[in-house]
C-alpha positions in Angstrom: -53.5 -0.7 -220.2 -52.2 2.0 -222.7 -50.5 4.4 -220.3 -48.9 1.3 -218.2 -45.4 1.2 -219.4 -43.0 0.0 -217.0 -41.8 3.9 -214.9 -37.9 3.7 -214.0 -36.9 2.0 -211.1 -33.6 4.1 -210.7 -33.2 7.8 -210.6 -30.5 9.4 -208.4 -30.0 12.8 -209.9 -27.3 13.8 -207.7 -25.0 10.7 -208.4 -22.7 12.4 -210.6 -21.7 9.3 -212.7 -25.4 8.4 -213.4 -26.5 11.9 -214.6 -23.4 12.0 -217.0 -24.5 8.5 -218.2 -27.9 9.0 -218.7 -30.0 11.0 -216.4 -29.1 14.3 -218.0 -30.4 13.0 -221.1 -33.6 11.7 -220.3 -34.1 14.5 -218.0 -33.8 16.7 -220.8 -36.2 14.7 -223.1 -38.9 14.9 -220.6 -38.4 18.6 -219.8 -38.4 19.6 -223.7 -42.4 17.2 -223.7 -43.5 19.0 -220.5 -42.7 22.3 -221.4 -44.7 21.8 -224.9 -47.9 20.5 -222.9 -47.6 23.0 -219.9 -46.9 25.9 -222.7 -50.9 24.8 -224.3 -52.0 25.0 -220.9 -51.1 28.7 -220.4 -52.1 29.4 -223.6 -55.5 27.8 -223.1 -56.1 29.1 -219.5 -55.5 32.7 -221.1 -57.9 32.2 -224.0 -60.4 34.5 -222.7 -58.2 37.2 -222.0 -58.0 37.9 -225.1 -61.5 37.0 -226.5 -63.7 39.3 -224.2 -61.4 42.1 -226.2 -62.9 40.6 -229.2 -66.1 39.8 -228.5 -68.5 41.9 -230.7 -70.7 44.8 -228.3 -74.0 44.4 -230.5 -74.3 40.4 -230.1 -72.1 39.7 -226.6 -73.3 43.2 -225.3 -71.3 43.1 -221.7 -70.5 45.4 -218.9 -67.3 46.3 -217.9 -67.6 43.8 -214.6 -69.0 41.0 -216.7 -66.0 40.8 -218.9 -63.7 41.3 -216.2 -65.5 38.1 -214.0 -65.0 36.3 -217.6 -61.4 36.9 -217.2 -61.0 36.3 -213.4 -63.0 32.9 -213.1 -60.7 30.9 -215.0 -57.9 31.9 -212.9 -59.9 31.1 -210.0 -60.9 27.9 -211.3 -57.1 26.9 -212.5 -56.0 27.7 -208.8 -58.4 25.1 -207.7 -56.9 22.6 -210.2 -53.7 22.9 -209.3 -53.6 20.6 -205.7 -55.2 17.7 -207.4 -53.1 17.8 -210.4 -49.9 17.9 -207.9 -51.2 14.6 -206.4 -52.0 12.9 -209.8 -47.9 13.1 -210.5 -47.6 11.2 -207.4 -50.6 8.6 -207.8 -50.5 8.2 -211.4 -47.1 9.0 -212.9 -45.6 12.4 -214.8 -45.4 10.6 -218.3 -49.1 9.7 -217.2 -50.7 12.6 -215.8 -49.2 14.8 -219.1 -51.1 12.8 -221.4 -54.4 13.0 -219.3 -54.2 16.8 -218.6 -53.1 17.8 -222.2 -56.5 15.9 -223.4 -58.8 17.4 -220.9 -57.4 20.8 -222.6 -60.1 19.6 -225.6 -62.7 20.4 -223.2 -62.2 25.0 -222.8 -61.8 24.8 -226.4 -64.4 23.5 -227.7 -66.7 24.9 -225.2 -65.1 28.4 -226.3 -65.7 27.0 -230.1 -69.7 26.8 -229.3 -70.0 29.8 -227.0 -69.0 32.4 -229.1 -70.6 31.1 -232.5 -74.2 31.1 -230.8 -75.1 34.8 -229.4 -78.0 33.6 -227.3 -75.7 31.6 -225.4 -76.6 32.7 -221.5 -74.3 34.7 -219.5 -73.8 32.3 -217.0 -72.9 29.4 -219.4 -70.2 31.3 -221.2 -69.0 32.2 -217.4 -69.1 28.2 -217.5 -67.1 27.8 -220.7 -64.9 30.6 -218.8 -64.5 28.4 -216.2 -63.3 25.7 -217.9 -60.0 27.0 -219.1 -58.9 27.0 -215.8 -57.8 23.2 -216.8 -55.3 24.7 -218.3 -54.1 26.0 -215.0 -53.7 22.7 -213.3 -50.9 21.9 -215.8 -48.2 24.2 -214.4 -48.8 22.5 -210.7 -48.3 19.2 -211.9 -45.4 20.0 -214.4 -43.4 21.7 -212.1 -43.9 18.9 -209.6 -42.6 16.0 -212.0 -40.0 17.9 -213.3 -38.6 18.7 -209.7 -37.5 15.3 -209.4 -35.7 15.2 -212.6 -33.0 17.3 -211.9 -30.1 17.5 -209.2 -30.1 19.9 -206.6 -27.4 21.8 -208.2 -29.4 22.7 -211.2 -33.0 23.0 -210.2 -33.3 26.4 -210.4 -32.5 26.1 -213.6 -34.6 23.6 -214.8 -37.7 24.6 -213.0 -37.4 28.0 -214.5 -37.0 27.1 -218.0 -39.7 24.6 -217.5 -42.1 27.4 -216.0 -40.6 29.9 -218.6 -42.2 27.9 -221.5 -45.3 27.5 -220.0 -45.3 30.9 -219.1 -44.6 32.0 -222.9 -48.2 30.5 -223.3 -49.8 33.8 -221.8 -47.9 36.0 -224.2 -48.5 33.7 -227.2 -52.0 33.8 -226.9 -52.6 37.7 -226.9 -50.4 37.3 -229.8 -51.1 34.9 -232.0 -55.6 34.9 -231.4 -56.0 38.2 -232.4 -54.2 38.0 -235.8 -56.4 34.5 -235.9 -59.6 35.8 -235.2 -59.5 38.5 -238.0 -60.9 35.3 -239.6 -63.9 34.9 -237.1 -63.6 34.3 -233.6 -64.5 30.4 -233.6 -60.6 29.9 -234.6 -59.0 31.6 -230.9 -60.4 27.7 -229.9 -60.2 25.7 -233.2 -56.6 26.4 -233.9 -55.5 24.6 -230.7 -57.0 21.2 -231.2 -54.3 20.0 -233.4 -51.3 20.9 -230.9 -53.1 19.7 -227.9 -53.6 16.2 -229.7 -49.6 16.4 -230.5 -48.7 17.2 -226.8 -51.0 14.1 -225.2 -49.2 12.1 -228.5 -45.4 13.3 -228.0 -46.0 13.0 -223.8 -47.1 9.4 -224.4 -44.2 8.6 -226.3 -41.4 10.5 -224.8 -42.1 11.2 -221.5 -41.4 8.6 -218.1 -42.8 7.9 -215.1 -40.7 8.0 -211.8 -41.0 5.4 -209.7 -39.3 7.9 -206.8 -41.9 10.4 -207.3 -44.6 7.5 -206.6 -45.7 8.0 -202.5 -48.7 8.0 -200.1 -51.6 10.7 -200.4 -51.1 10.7 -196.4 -47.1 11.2 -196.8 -47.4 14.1 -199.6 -50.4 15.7 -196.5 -46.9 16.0 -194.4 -46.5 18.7 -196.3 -49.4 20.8 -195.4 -48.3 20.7 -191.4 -45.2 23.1 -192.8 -44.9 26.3 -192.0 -42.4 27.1 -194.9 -45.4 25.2 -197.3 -47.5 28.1 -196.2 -45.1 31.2 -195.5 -43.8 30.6 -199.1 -47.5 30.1 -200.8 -48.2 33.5 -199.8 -45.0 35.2 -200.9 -45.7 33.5 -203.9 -49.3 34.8 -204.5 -47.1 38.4 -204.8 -45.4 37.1 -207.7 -47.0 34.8 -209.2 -50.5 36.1 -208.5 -48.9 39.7 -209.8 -48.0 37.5 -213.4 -51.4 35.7 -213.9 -53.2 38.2 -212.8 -51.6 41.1 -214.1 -51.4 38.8 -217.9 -55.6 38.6 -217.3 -56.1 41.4 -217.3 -53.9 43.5 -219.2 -55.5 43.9 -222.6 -58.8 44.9 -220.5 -57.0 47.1 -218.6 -54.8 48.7 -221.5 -58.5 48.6 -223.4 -60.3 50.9 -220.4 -57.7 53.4 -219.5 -56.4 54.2 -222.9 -59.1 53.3 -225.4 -57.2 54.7 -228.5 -54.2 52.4 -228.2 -54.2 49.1 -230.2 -54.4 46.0 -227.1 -52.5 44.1 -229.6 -48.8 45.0 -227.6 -50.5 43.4 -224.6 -48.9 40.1 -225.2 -45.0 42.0 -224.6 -46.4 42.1 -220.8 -46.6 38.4 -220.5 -43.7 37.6 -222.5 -40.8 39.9 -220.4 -42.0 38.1 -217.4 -41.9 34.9 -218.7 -38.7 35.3 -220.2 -37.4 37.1 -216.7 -38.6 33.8 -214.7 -35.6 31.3 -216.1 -33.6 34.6 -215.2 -35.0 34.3 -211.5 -34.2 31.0 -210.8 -30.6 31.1 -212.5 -29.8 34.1 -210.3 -31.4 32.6 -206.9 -29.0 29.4 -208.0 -26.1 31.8 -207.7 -27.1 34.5 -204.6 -29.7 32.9 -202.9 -33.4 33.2 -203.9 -34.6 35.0 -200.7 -32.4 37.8 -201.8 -33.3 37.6 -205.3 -37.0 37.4 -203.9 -36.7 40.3 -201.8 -35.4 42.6 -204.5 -38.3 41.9 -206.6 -40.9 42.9 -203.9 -39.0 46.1 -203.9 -39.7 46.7 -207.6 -43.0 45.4 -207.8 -44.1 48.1 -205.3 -42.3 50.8 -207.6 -44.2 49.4 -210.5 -47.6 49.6 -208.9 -46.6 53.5 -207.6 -45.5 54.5 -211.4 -48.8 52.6 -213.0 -51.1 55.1 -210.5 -48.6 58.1 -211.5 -48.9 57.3 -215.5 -53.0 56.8 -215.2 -53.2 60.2 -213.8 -50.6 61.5 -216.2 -52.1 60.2 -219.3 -48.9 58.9 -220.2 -49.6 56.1 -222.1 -45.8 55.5 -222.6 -45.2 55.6 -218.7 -48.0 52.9 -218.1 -46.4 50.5 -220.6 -42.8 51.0 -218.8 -44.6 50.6 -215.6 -46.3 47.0 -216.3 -43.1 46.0 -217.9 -41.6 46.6 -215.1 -43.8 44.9 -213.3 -43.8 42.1 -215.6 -40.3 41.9 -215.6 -40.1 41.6 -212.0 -43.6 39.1 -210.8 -41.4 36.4 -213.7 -38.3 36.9 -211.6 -39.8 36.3 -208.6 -42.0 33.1 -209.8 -38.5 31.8 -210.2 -36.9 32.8 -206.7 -39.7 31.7 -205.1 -39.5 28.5 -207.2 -36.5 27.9 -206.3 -36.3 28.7 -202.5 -39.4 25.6 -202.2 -37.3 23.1 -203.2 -34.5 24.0 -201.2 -36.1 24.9 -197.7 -37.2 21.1 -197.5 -34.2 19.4 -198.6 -32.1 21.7 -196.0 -34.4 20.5 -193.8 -34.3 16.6 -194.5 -30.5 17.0 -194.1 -30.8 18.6 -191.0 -33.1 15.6 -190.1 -30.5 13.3 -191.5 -27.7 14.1 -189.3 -29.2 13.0 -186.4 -30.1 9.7 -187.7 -27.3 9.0 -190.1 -28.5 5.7 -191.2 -31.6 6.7 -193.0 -30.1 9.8 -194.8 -31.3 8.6 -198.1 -35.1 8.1 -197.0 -34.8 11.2 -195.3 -33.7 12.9 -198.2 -36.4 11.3 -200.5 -39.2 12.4 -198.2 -37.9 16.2 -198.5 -37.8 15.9 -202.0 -41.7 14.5 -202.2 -42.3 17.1 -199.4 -41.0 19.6 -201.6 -42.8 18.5 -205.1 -46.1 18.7 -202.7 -45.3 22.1 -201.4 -45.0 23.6 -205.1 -47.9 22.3 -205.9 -50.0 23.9 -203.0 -48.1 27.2 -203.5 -48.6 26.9 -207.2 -52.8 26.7 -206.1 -52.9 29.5 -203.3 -50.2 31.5 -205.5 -52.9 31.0 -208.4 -55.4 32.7 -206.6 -54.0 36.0 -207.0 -54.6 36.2 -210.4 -58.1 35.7 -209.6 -58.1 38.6 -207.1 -56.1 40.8 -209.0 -58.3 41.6 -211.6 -61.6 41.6 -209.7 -59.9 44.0 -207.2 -59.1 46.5 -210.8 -62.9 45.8 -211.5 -64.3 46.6 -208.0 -61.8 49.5 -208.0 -63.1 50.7 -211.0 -66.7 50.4 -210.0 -66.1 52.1 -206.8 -63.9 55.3 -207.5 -63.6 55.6 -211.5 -60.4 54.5 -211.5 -57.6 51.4 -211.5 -55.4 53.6 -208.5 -57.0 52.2 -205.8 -56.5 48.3 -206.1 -52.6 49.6 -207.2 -52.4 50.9 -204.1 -53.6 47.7 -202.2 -51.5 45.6 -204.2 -48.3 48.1 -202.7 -49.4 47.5 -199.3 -49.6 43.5 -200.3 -46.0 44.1 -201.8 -44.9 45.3 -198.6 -46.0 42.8 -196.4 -44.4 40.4 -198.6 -41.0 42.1 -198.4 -41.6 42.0 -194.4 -42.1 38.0 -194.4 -39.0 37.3 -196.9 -36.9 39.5 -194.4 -38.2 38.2 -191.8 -38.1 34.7 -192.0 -35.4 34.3 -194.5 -33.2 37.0 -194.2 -32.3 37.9 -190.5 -29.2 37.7 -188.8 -31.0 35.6 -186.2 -32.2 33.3 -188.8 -29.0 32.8 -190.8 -27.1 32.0 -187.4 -29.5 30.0 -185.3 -31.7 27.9 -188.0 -30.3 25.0 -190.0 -27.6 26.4 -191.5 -27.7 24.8 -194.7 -31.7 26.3 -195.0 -29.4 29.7 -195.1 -26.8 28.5 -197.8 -30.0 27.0 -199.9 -32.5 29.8 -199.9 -30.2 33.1 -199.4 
């Protein structure tokens, strides 16, 4: 079979000797391959951000709501993706599963390719061709997964926030780089991708590896679901990441509506501050503790939503901008606190587990780390749906009161909430002292 090369037996990241002899190196190599496949899968899952912008009123005559459901649905849909495509790494192998995804990204852009070169097309089958982007969601969920097993504890952080940092710099790529493309007709925003998703399934295929410690049981990896932590940090995470997607969906639409004279081409400086703020996330939370780091951001993402309502009733286009920058700035911090903190909850955990049964410390251990790879791929999904709620909440705000202040103002109160839970169950005195300790050394 093509994609049956031999995965590697061996790989202890936190032996010291066999990361300086080799595992840095090959960890590297398949980091630099994953972040190029899972950097066309933003880019693809954000396609129609950018298009519904572009789509010409006299032949794709839409409302308001209709474009904004064109730009919700694939985020929806991408959610959805992500659990399976967590599981894949574990059933089929990271070097694998890359090659598969990165083809299936053929798929939204071709269908984008035929629905905006035939007017008639139906409503409901460009929502379809919407919908299929979301493939390019699922990518994240299983990149971040294989990668976590790459890396030593010591430099995860790291290593999952440059990894979600280049996929990340897919969202502001796109609302880059299509509309300068599409000056030439809008058939290219899905054209000019073929040729680099065809290289990422090529260079994944011959550069990646499978894991044979990432291999284990559908019913082990459902282990993880019976976690409180799986599902306390999913939601936190659906306050920053959700913000990111969500807020990167709908930008240009939302730049478009409340200040119609300003050019939606500086809509892609959103997506890339947070994307370049998420490595910065996850390098801090390495250093302080990611609950701190998380907490902080909560704290400015409810600032940010109370200065966006303040510029919109202002008219200060220059205040709105610093507002979603700042908001930008600080969901990309937070995808890689929360990132990080995933991780490291379950592997205190395990070694809590361990020391009563000193023996099997290094199954122990290896279930945490499986337990952890699983848990970042159902936060990734529940995260994800933010960004489909997001910008139907701006829409139905919109439709309901004129206005965008509204669904800011819910997204404080969700910003709120979220600080309560990170204090709450990470932060405390009580839990510092009385929970495993090393869960308090890992995550704060």
């Amino acid at each position: 079979m093509l994609l049956s090369r031999p995965a590697l037996s061996y790989w202890e990241p936190e032996d010291e000797s066999f990361w300086a002899a080799r595992g840095r190196r090959i960890a590297r190599r398949n980091l630099a391959f994953s972040i190029f496949a899972e950097h066309l899968g933003f880019s693809v899952w954000l396609l129609w951000s950018v298009v519904v912008v572009a789509l010409p009123a006299e032949t794709f005559p839409y409302t308001v709501d209709q474009k904004f459901w064109l730009v919700a649905l694939p985020n929806l849909v991408g959610a959805l993706m992500r659990l399976p495509y967590t599981f894949a790494i574990t059933r089929f192998g990271g070097r694998n599963w890359t090659v598969v995804s990165a083809v299936l990204l053929l798929i939204p852009v071709c269908a984008l390719c035929w629905g905006v070169t035939h007017p008639g097309t139906p409503y409901w089958l460009m929502l379809v061709f919407a919908a299929s982007a979301g493939f390019g969601g699922g990518n994240f969920a299983s990149s971040m997964a294989n990668i976590s097993f790459f890396y030593p504890e010591r430099e995860k952080g790291t290593a999952l926030g440059i990894n979600a940092a280049g996929g990340n710099l897919g969202t502001s790529v796109v609302q880059l780089v299509v509309p300068l493309v599409v000056a030439g007709g809008l058939v290219y925003a899905g054209l000019m991708w073929v040729p680099l998703v065809v290289a990422a399934a090529v260079c994944a295929y011959l550069y990646m590896d499978n894991l044979t410690v990432s291999r284990s049981p559908f019913r082990e990896q459902l282990a993880t679901v019976r976690r409180v932590h799986t599902w306390v940090m999913s939601f936190l995470y659906i306050g920053t990441f959700g913000s990111f997607i969500g807020y990167s969906a709908a930008f240009p639409l939302v730049l478009k509506t409340q200040f119609p004279d300003a050019s939606t081409k500086i809509a892609f400086t959103g997506a890339l501050v947070g994307s370049l703020a998420r490595p910065v996330g996850g390098w801090l939370s390495d250093r302080v503790g990611g609950a701190r780091v998380t907490a902080a951001v909560f704290v400015a993402l409810g600032l940010g939503a109370l200065a966006v309502i303040y510029a919109v009733g202002a008219g200060s286009f220059t205040g709105f901008l610093i507002s979603f920058l700042v908001l930008f700035a600080a969901a990309g911090a937070g995808n890689g606190s929360t990132y990080r903190m995933i991780p490291a909850i379950f592997l205190a955990k395990a070694d809590a587990a361990a020391a009563a049964k000193p023996d099997d410390v290094q199954a122990i251990r290896l279930r945490g780390r499986r337990e952890g790879a699983a848990a970042l791929g159902i936060a990734g999904a529940v995260g994800a749906m933010g960004g489909f709620y997001l910008p139907r909440a701006i829409a139905d705000s919109m439709n309901a009161t004129g206005g965008i202040a509204a669904a800011f103002l819910a997204f404080l109160a969700v910003y709120a909430l979220c600080l309560g839970i990170t204090w709450w169950c990470y932060l405390r005195r009580r839990v510092l002292t009385k929970q495993v300790p090393s869960l308090a050394y890992a995550t704060v």
